[in-house]
N, C-alpha and C positions, 0 to 999 in steps of 0.2 A: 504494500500500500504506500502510497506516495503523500510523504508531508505535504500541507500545504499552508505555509506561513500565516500565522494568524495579526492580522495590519489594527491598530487602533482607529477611529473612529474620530476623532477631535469632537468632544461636547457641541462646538458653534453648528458643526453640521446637521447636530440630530433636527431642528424645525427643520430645515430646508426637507429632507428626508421626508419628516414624517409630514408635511404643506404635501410634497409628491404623491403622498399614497392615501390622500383624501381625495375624495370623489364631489364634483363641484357640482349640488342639487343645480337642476334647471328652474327657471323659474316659473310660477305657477301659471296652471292653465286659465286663457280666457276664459271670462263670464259669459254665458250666452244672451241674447237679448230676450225678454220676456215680449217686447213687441213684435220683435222677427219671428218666432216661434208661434206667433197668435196669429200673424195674417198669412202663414205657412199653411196651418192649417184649414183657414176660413179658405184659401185658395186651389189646396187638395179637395175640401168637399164641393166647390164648385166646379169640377169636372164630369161631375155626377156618377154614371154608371161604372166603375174602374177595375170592374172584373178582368180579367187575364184572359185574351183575346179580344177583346171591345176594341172600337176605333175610340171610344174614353181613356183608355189605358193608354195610349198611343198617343195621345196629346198632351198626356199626364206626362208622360216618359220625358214626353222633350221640354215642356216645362224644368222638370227636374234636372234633365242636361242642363240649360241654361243656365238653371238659377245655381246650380253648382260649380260653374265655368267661370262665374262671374270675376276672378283673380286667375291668374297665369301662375300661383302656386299649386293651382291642384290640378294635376292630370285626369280629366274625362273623358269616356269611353262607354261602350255596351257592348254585351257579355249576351248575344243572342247565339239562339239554339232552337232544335223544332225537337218536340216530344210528343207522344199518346199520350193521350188522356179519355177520359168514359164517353166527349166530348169528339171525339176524333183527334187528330194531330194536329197540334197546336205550337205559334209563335210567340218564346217567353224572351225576355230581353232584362235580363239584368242590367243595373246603372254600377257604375264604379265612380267614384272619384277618390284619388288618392294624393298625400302629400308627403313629401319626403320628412324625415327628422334626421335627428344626430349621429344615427344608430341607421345600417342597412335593414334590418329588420323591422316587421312593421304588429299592428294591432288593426284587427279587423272588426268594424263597428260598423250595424247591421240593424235594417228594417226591413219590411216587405211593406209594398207600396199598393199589390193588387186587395180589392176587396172582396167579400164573399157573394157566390153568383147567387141569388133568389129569382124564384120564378111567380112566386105571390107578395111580397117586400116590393114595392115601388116605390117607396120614400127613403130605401135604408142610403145612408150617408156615411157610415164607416170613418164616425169622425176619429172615435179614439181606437177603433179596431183596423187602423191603417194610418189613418192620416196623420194620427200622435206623434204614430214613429218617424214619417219621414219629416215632419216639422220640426222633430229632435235633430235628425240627421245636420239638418238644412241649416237649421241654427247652428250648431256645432261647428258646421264648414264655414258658416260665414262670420262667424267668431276668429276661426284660425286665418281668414282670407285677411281679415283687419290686425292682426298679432305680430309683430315682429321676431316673435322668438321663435325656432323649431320646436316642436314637440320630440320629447327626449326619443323616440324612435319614429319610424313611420307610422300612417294609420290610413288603412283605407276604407273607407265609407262604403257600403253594398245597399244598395236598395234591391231588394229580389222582389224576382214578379214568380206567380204562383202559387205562394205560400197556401192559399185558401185550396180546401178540397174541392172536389163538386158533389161526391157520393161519400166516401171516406176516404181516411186517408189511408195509401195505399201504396206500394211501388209505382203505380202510374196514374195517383191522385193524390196531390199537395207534394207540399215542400219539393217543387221543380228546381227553381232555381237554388235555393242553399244547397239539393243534393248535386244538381250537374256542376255546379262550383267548385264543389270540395272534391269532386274526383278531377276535375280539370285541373286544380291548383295539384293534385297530389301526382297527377300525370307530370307537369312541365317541374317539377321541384320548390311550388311555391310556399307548399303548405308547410315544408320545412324551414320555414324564412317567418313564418307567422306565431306571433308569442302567446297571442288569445285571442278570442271574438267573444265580445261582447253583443248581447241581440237585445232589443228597446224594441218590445211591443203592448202595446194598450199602456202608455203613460199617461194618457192626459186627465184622467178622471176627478172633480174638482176633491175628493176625496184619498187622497193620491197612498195607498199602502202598495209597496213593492214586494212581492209575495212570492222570492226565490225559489223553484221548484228544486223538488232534491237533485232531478239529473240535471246538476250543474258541479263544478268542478269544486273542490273545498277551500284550496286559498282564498281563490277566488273570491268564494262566502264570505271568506273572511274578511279581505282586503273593504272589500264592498260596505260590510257592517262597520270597521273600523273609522273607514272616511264618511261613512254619512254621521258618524258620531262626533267626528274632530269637526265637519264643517257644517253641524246644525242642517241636515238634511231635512227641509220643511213638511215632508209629509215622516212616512214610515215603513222600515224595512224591515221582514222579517220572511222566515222561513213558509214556505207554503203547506209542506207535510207530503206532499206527491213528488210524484215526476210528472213534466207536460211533456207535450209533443210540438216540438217549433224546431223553429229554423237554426237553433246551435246545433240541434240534434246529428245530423249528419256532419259536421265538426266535429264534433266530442267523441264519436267512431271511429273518427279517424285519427286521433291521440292529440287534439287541440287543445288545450283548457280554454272549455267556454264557460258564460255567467249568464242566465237568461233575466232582462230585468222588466219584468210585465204585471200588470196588477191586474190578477185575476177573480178581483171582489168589484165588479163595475154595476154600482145596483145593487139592490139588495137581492142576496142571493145571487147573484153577476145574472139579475135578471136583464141590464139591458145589452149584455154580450149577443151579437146576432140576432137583433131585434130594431125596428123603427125608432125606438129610443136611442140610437147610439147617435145622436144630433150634438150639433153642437153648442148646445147649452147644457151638455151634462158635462162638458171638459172644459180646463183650465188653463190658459197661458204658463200661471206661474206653475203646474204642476207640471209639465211638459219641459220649463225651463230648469225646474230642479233636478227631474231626471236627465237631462242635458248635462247638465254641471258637473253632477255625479258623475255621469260616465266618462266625460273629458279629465275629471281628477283622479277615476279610476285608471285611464290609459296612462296618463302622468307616471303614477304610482307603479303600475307596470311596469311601463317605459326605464324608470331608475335601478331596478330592480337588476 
């Protein structure tokens, strides 16, 4: 075995050292705007019918192109694909917008944009069982569009079309776009590059509890619980007691840590889930903006990790 001199260290050197082997937090995530998020989604329910095939969904789409394009930070695209469904073969077109951070690696933050198809429902408006989420989204992006700062890793924004079933959910009914996603990204090498997805559905409800399903990942739970307690999270988070079925689901399969953050109490009894009640005067700017915030301080908190 070969000696190998052992050098002193001079005392002035140890700050400089130990200054090196500190980690320089980033600074905290934009606030989302409570009025951007509120005419986000007066704007999603005036598209009217936005079921997954509709020529509604297809003006919806490009709306969302736009209004996410709005900064030459974020790179926008669509993620189309044709699949069967009970409906025959059908055109789904995911939205992406993505922005870079500090870090090549990104966080994947997620809505579904299509609403549920009804054949006797002619008023349903799918304000917070759709529209919530992407008003979250939208807010979020146009938060970081106005931020000076990167976000400590990337983060790409999904709006998925299809999420709604038409019979049940099934291999070739619901969750189109989250499943051809996640096999796509695992096909070209992406999903090894992605740290978590996070998925915001049914936020906006003026009584805002976030109601964790168990199939979601554990840190995650925790990270979540932690930060809605450090930063006064205005409604309430807690555990659901189930597993649901959404759009992390096909993520979480494939070894992603996801967090699903949806309030599945909408009404009493979540009597106005999939019902003409889900207008929009039963949702909330600010409850829309909190879950926002949340999940922008979630990715943060990720991101450093």
């Amino acid at each position: 075995m070969t000696a190998i001199p052992f050098r002193l260290i001079p005392l002035s050197a140890l700050p400089v050292l130990f200054c090196a082997c500190l980690k320089t937090p980033s600074p905290p995530p934009p606030e989302v705007s409570e009025s951007c998020v509120w005419r986000c989604a007066e704007q999603s329910v005036a598209f009217g019918n936005r079921c997954s095939g509709s020529p509604e969904i297809r003006k919806y789409a490009a709306w969302i192109r736009e209004t996410a394009a709005k900064s030459a930070k974020f790179k926008v695209y669509t993620h189309s694909f044709r699949e069967s469904t009970p409906l025959g073969e059908m055109l789904f077109e995911n939205i992406i917008a993505e922005i870079s951070g500090k870090r090549e690696d990104f966080i994947l933050v997620a809505a579904h944009y299509d609403i549920k198809r009804f054949h006797l429902l002619r008023n349903f408006q799918g304000a917070n069982d759709g529209a919530s989420g992407v008003a979250a989204l939208l807010g979020m992006i146009s938060a970081l569009q106005k931020n000076e700062e990167k976000p400590p890793c990337g983060i790409r924004f999904v709006f998925f079309d299809g999420e709604e079933c038409v019979n049940g959910y099934g291999e070739s009914d619901g969750l189109h776009g989250s499943r051809h996603l996640a096999r796509e990204w695992e096909k070209n090498g992406l999903l090894g590059k992605c740290r978590a997805m996070i998925l915001l559905d049914m936020i906006g409800d003026r009584d805002l509890t976030l109601t964790i399903p168990e199939n979601c990942t554990a840190y995650l739970k925790e990270k979540l619980l932690r930060i809605a307690k450090e930063s006064g999270f205005r409604g309430t988070c807690a555990p659901f007691g189930s597993a649901i079925l959404d759009d992390h689901v096909p993520f979480l399969e494939k070894g992603v840590p996801a967090i699903n953050l949806i309030d599945f109490e909408y009404g009493p009894g979540n009597a106005f889930w999939h019902t003409e009640e889900d207008t929009l005067d039963k949702i909330s700017g600010s409850s829309i903006k909190s879950a926002a915030d949340l999940a922008l301080r979630l990715c943060w908190d990720i991101g450093e990790d």
